[in-house]
Structures are given as C-alpha cells and as structure tokens.
C-alpha positions in Angstrom: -21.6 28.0 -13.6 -24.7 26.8 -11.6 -22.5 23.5 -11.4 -19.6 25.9 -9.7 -21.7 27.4 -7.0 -23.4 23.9 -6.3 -19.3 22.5 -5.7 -18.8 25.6 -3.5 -21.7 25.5 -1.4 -21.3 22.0 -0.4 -17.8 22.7 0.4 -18.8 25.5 2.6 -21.1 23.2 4.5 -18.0 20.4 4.7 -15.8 22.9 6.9 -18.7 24.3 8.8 -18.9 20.3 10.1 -15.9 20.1 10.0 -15.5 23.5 12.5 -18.8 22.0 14.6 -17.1 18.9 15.0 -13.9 20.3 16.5 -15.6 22.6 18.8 -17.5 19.7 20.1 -15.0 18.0 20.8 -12.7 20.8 22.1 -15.5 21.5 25.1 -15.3 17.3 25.5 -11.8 17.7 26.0 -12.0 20.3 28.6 -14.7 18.6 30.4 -13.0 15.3 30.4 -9.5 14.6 30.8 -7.2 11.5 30.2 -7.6 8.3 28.3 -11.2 8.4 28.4 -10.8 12.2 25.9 -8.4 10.5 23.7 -10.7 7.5 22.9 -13.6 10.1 22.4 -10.9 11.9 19.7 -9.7 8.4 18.3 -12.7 8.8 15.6 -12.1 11.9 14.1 -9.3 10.7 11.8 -11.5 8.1 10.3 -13.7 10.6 10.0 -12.1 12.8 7.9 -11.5 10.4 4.7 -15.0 9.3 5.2 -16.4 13.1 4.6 -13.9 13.5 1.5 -15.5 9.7 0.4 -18.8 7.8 1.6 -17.5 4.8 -0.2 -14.6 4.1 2.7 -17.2 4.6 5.3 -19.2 2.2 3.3 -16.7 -0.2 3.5 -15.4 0.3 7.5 -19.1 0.0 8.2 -19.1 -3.4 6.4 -16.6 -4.6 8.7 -17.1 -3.2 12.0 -21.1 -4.1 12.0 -20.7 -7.7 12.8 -18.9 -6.4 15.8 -21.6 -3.9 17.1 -22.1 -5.6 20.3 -18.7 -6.6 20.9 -16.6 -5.7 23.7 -14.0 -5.0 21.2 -15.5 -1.8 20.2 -16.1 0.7 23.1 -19.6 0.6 24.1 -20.4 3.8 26.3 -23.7 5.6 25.9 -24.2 7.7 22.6 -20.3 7.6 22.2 -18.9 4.3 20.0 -17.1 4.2 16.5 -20.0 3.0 14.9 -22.6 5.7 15.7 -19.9 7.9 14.8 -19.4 6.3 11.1 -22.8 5.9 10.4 -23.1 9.9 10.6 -19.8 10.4 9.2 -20.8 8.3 6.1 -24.7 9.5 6.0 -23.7 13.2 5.9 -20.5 12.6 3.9 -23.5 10.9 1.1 -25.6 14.0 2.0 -22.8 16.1 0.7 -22.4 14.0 -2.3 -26.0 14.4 -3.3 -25.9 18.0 -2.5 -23.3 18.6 -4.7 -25.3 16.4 -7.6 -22.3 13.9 -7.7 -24.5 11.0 -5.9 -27.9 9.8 -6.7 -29.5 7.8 -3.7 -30.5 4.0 -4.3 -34.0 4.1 -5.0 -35.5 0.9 -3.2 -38.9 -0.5 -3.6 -42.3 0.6 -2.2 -42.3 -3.0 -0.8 -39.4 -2.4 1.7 -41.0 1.1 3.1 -44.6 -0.2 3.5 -44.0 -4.2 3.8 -40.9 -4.0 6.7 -40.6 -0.3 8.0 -44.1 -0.1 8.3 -44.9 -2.7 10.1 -41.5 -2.5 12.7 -42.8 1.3 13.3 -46.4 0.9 14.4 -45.5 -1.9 16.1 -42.8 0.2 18.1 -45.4 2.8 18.1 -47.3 0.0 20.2 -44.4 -0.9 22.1 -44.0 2.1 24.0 -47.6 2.2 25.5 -47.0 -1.3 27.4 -43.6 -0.5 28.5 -45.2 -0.1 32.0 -46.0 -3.6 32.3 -42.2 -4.5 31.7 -41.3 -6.0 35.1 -37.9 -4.6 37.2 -35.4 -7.4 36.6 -32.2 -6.9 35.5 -32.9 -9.2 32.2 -35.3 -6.9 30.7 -33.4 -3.8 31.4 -33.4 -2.9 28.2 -37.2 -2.2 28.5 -37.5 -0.2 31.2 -37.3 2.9 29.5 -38.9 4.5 26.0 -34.8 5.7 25.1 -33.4 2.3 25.9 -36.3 0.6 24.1 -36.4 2.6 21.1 -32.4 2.3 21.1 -31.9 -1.3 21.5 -34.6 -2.6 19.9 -35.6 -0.5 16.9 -32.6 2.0 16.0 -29.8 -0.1 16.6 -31.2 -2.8 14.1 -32.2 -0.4 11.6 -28.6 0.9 11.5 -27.6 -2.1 9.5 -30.7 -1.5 7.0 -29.2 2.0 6.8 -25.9 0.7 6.2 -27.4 -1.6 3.1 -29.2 1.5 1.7 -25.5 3.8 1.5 -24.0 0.4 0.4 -26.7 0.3 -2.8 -25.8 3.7 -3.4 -21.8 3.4 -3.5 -22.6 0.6 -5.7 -24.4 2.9 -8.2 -22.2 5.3 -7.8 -19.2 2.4 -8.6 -17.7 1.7 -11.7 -16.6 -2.0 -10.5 -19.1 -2.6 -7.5 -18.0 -6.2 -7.5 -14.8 -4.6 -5.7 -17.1 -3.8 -2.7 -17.7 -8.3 -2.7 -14.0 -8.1 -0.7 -15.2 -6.3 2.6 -18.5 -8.6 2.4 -16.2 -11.7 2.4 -13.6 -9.8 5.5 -17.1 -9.3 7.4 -17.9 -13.0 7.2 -14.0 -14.0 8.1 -13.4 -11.5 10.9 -15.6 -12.7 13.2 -14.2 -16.0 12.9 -10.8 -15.1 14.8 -12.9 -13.5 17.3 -14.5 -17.2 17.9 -10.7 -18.8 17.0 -9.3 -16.1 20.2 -11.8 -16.7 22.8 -11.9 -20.3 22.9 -8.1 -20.3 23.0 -7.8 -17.7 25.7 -10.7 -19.5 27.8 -9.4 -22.9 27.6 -12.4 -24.4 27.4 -12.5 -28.2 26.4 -15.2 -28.2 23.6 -17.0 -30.8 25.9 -17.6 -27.9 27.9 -18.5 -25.2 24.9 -20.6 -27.7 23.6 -22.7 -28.4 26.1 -26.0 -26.9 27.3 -25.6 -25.2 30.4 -22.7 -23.4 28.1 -24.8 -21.5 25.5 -24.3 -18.5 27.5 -20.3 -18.0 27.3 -20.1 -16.3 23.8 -22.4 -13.8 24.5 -19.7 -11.8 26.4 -18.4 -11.4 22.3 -21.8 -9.8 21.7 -24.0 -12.4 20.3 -25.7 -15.4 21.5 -24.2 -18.7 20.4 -27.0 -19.4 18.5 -26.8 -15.8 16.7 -23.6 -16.5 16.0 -24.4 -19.8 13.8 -26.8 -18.2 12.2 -24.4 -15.5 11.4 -21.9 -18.6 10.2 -24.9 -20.4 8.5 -25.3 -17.1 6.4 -22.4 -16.4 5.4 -21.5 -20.3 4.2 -24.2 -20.3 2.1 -23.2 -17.1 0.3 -19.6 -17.6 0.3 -20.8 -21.3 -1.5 -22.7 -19.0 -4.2 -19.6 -16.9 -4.7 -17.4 -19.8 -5.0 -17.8 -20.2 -9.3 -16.6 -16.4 -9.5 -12.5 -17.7 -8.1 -10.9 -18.8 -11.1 -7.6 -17.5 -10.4 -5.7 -20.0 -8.2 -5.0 -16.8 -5.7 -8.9 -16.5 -5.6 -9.1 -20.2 -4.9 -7.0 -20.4 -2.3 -9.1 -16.9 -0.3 -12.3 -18.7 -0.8 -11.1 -22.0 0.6 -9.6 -20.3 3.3 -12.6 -18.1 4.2 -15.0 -21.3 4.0 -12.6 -22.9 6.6 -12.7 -20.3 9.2 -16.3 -19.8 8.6 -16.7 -23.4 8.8 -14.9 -24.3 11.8 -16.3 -21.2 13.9 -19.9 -22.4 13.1 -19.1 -25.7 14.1 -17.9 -24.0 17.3 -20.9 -22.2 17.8 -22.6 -25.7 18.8 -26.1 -24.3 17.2 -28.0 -26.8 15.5 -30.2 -24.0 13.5 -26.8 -22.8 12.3 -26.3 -26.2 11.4 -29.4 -26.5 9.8 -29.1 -22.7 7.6 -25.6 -24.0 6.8 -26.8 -27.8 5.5 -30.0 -26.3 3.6 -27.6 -23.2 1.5 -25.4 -26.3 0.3 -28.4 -28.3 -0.7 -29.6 -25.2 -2.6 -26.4 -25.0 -4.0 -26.0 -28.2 -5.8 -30.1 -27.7 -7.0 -29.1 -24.7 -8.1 -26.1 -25.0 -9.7 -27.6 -28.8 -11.1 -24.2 -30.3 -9.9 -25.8 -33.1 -7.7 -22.9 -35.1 -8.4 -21.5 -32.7 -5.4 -24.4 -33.6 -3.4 -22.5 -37.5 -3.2 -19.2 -36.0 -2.7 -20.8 -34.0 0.2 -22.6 -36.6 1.4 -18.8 -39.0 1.3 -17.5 -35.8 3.2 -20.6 -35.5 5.6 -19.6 -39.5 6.7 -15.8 -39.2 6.8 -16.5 -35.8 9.0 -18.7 -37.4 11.2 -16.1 -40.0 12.2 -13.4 -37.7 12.6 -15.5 -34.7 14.5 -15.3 -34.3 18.6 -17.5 -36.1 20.6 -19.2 -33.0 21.9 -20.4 -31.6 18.0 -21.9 -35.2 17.6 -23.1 -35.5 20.8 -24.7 -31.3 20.6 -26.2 -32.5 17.0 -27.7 -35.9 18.3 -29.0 -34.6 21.4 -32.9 -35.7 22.0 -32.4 -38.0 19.6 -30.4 -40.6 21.3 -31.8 -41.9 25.1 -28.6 -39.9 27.4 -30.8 -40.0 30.6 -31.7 -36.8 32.1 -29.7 -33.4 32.3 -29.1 -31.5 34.5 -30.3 -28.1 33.9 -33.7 -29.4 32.7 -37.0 -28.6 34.5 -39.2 -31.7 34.6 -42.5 -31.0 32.4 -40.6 -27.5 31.1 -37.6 -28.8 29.2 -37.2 -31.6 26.4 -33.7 -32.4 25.3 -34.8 -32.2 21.4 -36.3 -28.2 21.7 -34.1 -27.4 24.8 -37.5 -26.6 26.2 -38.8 -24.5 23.1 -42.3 -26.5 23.2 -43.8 -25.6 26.8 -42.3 -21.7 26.0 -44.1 -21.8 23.1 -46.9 -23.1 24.8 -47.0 -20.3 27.6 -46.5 -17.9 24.9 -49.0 -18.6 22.1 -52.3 -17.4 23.9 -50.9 -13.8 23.9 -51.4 -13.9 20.3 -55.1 -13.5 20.9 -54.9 -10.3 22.9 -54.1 -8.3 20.1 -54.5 -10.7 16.7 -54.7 -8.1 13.6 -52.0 -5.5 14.4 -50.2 -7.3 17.8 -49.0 -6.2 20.5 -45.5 -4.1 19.4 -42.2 -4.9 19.2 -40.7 -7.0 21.8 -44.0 -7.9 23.0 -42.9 -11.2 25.1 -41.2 -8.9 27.7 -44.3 -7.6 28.9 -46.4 -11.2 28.4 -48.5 -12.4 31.1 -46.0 -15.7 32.0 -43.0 -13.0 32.1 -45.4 -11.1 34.2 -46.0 -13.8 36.4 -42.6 -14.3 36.8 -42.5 -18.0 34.9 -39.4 -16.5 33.3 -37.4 -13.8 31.8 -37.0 -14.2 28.3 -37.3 -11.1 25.7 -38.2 -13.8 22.6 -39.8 -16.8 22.0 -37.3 -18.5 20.2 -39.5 -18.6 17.0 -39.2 -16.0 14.9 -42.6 -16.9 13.2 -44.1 -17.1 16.7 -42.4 -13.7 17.6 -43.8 -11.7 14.4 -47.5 -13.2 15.1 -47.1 -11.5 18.8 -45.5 -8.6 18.0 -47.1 -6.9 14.6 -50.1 -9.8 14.4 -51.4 -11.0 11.3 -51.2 -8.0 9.3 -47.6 -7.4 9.8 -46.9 -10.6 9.4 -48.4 -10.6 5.5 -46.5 -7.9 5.5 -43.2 -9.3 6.5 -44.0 -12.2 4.3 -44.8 -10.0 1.1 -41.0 -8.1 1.7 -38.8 -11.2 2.2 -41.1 -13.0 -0.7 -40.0 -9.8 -2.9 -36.4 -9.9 -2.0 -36.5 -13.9 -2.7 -38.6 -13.5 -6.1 -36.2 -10.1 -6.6 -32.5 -11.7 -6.4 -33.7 -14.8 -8.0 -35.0 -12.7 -10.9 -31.9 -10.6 -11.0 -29.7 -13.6 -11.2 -31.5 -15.4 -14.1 -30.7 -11.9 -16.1 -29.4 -12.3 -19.4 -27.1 -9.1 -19.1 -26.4 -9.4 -15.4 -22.7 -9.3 -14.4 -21.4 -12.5 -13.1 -20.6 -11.3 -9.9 -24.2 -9.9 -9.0 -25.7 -13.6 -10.5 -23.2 -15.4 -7.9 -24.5 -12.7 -5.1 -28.0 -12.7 -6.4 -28.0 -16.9 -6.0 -26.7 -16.3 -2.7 -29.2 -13.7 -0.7 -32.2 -15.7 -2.4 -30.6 -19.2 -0.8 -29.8 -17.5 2.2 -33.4 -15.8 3.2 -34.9 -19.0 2.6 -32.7 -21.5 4.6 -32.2 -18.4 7.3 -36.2 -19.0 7.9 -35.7 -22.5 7.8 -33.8 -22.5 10.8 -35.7 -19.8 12.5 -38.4 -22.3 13.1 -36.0 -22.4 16.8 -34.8 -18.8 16.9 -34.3 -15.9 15.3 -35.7 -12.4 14.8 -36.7 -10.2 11.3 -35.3 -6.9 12.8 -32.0 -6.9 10.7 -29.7 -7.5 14.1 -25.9 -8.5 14.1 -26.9 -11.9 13.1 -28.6 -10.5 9.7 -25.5 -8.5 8.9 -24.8 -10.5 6.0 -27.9 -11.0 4.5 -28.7 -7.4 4.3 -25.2 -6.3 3.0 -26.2 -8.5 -0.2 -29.7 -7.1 0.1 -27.9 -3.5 0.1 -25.5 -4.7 -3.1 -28.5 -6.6 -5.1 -31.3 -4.1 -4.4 -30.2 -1.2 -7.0 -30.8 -4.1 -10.0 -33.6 -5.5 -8.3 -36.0 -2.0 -7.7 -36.0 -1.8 -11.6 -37.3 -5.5 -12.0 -39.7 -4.9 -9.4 -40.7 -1.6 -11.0 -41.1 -2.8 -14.4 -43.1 -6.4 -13.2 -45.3 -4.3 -11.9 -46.0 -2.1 -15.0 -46.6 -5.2 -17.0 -49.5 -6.5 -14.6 -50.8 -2.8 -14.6 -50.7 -3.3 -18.4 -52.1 -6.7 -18.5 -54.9 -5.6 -16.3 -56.1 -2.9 -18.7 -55.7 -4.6 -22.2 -57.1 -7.8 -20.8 -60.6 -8.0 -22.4 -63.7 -8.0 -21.0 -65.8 -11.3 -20.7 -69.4 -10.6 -22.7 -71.9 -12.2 -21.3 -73.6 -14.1 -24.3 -76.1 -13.1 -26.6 -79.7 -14.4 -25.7 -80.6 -16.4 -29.0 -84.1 -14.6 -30.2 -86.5 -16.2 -33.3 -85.6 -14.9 -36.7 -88.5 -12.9 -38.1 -91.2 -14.6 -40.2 -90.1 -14.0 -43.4 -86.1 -14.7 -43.0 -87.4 -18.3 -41.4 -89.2 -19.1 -44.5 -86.5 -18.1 -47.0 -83.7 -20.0 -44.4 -86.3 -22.8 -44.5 -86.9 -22.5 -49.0 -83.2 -22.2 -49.0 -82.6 -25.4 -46.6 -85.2 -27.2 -48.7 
C-alpha cells in the first residue's frame, strides 16, 4: 500500500511540472511572438517521453553533446535543447528515484574529492581575479562571474552529469550493452558535420591544412585541434569494440564508423589527434597481444602515406623538414615544430609561482601577467599539464592525477574480470587506452574540464563506473584489512646471562 501512495505521489508531482511547464511557456508565448515562440515550444515534445523515461533522455543527450557548441543547435542565452534535456532527464530520474523505481549510480569518493574538488575551489579562486581580466573581445567570456561560471565550469560539468544519469540507466538496464549504439552515433555524427562543411566551403585541403587555417572549424563549435582529439578518442574506443562484431551486419557498422571517424580526423589536420589516434592502436595490438597487426598497420601506415594529400603529409612533417619560413610566424615567438608552443610556455610558466600549492583558479591564463600586458590573448596554454599546474597548483594537480590514475587502474581492473560481460571488457579496454593516449597528446593541448572534446571519454566513464565503484570499494577494504592484521615488528629481545646455576648445568650437560 505504502508502495501505492509512493506511485501516486510521484505522479502528482509529474503533472504539477507538467502544468509549470505549460504556464511557462504560455506567458513566453504571449510575450514573444513568431518563429522565435515556436522554436522556444519545439522542446516540449521531447520533453514529454523523457519525463515518462530518463533512459531516452539518456540516449538524445548522448548524441546531441558532441554538438553543444554547434551552430546547429540554437544557442540563445539560458534557452537551447540541451539545457532543456538535461533538466528534463535529471527530474524525469528524480521522479524515478522518488517513486523507488531507480537507484542513483553510486560513484567513488575519488571522483567527488579528487576532480570536483579541485575544479570548485579553484572556480572559487577564479571569481576573485576576474577583475584583472582585460576588455578584449577574446576573453569575453571572462568578464563577468555568470559568463565565467557558465562557460567555464557549468557547461563542462554538464557532460559529467550526463555520465552520472548514463551509469544509472545502465543499472537500471537489463541489456546496458544496448546503450554502446548511441555511444558509436555520437562518435559518427560529428563526422558528416566535418564531411558537410568542407564540401559546402570548397576548400582545397591545401588550404584546411594549413596553418593560418586552424581557425575555420571553429565556426562548428570546436577548435580543429578539439576536434582530433575528439576523433583520436573515439578511434581508439571504436578499435577496443571492434572484437564484440561478429555478425557480418556488425562488421560492416564498425568498418563504416572507423572510416568516417577516420577520414574526419585526418581532416582535422591535428597532429595531437594524430598522435591520441596512433598511441590507442598501439595499445591495441599490446593489449590484445596481436602484434602481427602492428606489421599489417605498419604495411598500411606506408601504402597510406603514398597515397595521402600532400597537405596531411606536409601538416604531419611540418618542423621537421627545412620549408623556409612561414608566413604567419613571429621571429623569436613561433617554431614550425610547436607552432609557437615553446615561447607561450615560456611566458606562461613563471605564473606558476604566484600561487604554487592551490593555483590561481580556473582559467587562470586569462588574467596572467603577459595577457595583461597585452603579449596576447589566449585563454590556455596549450598544455594541459601546464594549465592544471596554473590553475589548481600542485595540490590539485595530485589530485587530478589520483582521479584519472583511478579511472585507468579502475577500467583496467574491470576488464580483466572473470565474470565481466564481454561488452563492458571491450569498453573497459577502451576508456583505460583512451585516458592514457588522450594525455599523451595533451603534452600540446588539451584541458581536464570534461569539454566537447571529452564527450567520449566520459560517456565510457559514465557506462564503466557502476562496475568499477564496487572494485574500488572493495580494494580499498582489503588494504584497510591488510593494514590491521599485518603484524607488528618486535624489536628483539636483548640477550641477558643465564643465572649461575643453569650455566653450570648447560655447561655439566655440554661436557
């Protein structure tokens, strides 16, 4: 009966949204008129399945979040489908565990005190130096504490928030390997939106390719270079989940997802996407002990490399090979290897000292002394190890390390399970490859705020992370164990003379 009223109750609460929501949007629509009301409406319908079931929000939110940023999806303050799903989904779950049909995914202590932490004091720090930010139209996204907070702290932790309802559909799953469909379209669809700009452009890849050209895709909503990692990602893990096809329909998906997600990260021109890509298949044939791939790949690598455009060699090979000056380079700033990484390092490394234990917050190279000076105008340091040190300083950055180490030791753990399904061993293999060949190429970029680049990444992280808290849980309890049933060193007994009498009778009996 208690059960009954429990139903009831959570019903009541769905049509009280339900009524909230329409009255919202009724004084919307007589406020605003036209297209502009109809777009604001266009949401509700999704809306609706998503409150009867947080899974399909789960799943549109899989798809739409590598598009965040994109033009594609309408980007007016406080008003885009995204923000909309997220709250849809998150009170559609809050329903669900109201109702005790749901039980939240219960992550690891590491994840609230090892990466939360950190990001919030250092936001925490953020907002006392916003004053220092200068005027410019490139840092405009610091000029404010709601902009700041928005862009760089609650629109990254969406996606973390997305992983945590995606762990908890797949507890809440009876076949969560279903939910590895939308995690391959979020890695594919992405692709076209590479495949349908460069065609509508008409730009020669000589052009695209070059480096006074790394700027055009971020009109799609990502840097180039966030876009190969994004690519690089999503390779590596689509490589892990290639054993599970063994269906020659399954084949053929795979092998056409690895081709769009191959040829749009060779389109990104990004060497570190390049690099995440090339260290996730070398993982995969250590991994998977079948180094006779690794001389296939490497027959592939050369016949490639004769048939690829002139401009991918020539974007791969650049500062290696003696091409004379360019153009857009700033004698004693830039170097054709780094693209001038070096001397912005270089400008930006003595910050580190201002603030070395705890930093100096979040998005703390907009308010550095060279971006003071006005040297340049640059909101990273394109290193994310660099970028941590300055932002949350040494004691965030153990921090960081001790999260991403746990996720590593975590999905490498889960996938060596005896009694782990297939699927989650592929996936497993996947996110622990992944993390470690993503930092690999973040030695020239990168951030570890989950962004649109990260998407992938922490979609596994969300899948893996119900079957990894328990490992994590009970590895713990065995070195709590170990630690009190160890025994205690004695320090040794100082050796005192025997007593006259049981000298003698040791010395009669020796004799």
């Amino acid at each position: 009966m208690a059960r009954v009223q429990r139903i009831n109750s959570a019903q009541v609460l769905l049509v009280a949204g339900g009524l909230l929501l329409a009255v919202l949007f009724g004084l919307i629509g007589a406020v605003i008129s036209g297209w502009f009301a109809l777009l604001l409406f266009a949401p509700i319908l999704p809306i609706i399945f998503v409150l009867r079931d947080f899974r399909l929000g789960v799943v549109l939110l899989m798809c739409l979040l590598p598009f965040q940023n994109s033009p594609i999806i309408p980007q007016f303050s406080g008003f885009n489908v995204i923000n909309f799903m997220v709250l849809a989904t998150l009170a559609s779950l809050a329903l669900s565990h109201f109702s005790r049909r749901t039980a939240y995914a219960q992550w690891p202590p590491v994840f609230y005190w090892c990466y939360l932490g950190p990001i919030a004091v250092g936001g925490a720090f953020g907002l006392l130096h916003l004053k220092g930010v200068p005027p410019v139209q490139e840092l405009a996204a610091y000029l404010s504490p709601y902009l700041y907070l928005t862009n760089t702290l609650i629109k990254p932790l969406f996606t973390v928030l997305v992983a945590w309802m995606l762990g908890t559909a797949v507890l809440k799953s009876e076949r969560p390997q279903l939910f590895l469909v939308p995690l391959v379209a979020a890695m594919v669809l992405p692709a076209f939106l590479i495949f349908a700009f460069v065609v509508r452009s008409g730009m020669s890849l000589q052009v695209l390719g070059s480096a006074t050209s790394r700027e055009v895709l971020g009109v799609l909503g990502m840097h180039a270079n966030g876009f190969g990692q994004f690519f690089g990602i999503a390779f590596t893990v689509l490589l892990f989940l290639s054993p599970l096809a063994v269906r020659a329909r399954d084949k053929l998906g795979l092998l056409f997802a690895l081709g769009c997600v191959s040829l749009a990260l060779m389109l990104t021109f990004s060497r570190g996407g390049y690099v995440v890509a090339l260290v996730g298949a070398a993982a995969f044939v250590v991994i998977h002990r079948k180094f006779r791939y690794a001389a296939i790949l490497l027959v592939a690598a050369v016949l490639l490399a004769l048939v690829l455009p002139d401009a991918v060699v020539g974007r791969l090979l650049m500062g290696l090979s003696d091409s004379g000056p360019q153009p857009h380079m700033v004698p004693g700033k830039s170097d054709a290897l780094t693209a001038g990484r070096l001397w912005l390092w270089r400008q930006l490394a003595p910050g580190f000292w201002h603030s070395p234990l705890w930093g100096n917050g979040v998005g703390s190279v907009a308010w550095s002394d060279p971006v003071k000076r006005g040297m340049f105008y640059v909101v990273h340091p394109h290193n994310v190890f660099l970028r941590a040190l300055l932002d949350v300083g040494v004691l965030g950055f153990g921090a960081l390390f001790l999260f991403f180490r746990a996720v590593v030791r975590g999905a490498y753990a889960l996938s060596r399970g005896a009694d782990t399904p297939p699927a989650m061993v592929a996936l497993g293999q996947g996110v622990c490859a992944a993390t470690v060949a993503m930092f690999i190429g973040d030695f020239a970029g990168g951030h570890y705020l989950a962004g649109p680049e990260q998407v992938i990444l922490w979609l596994g992280i969300g899948m893996l992370m119900p079957s990894m808290a328990p490992l994590m849980r009970a590895r713990q309890a065995r070195r709590r164990r170990a630690a009190l049933v160890e025994p205690i060193p004695e320090w040794p007994a100082r050796v005192r003379p025997a007593p006259p009498a049981e000298a003698e009778a040791a010395r009669v009996g020796g004799d």
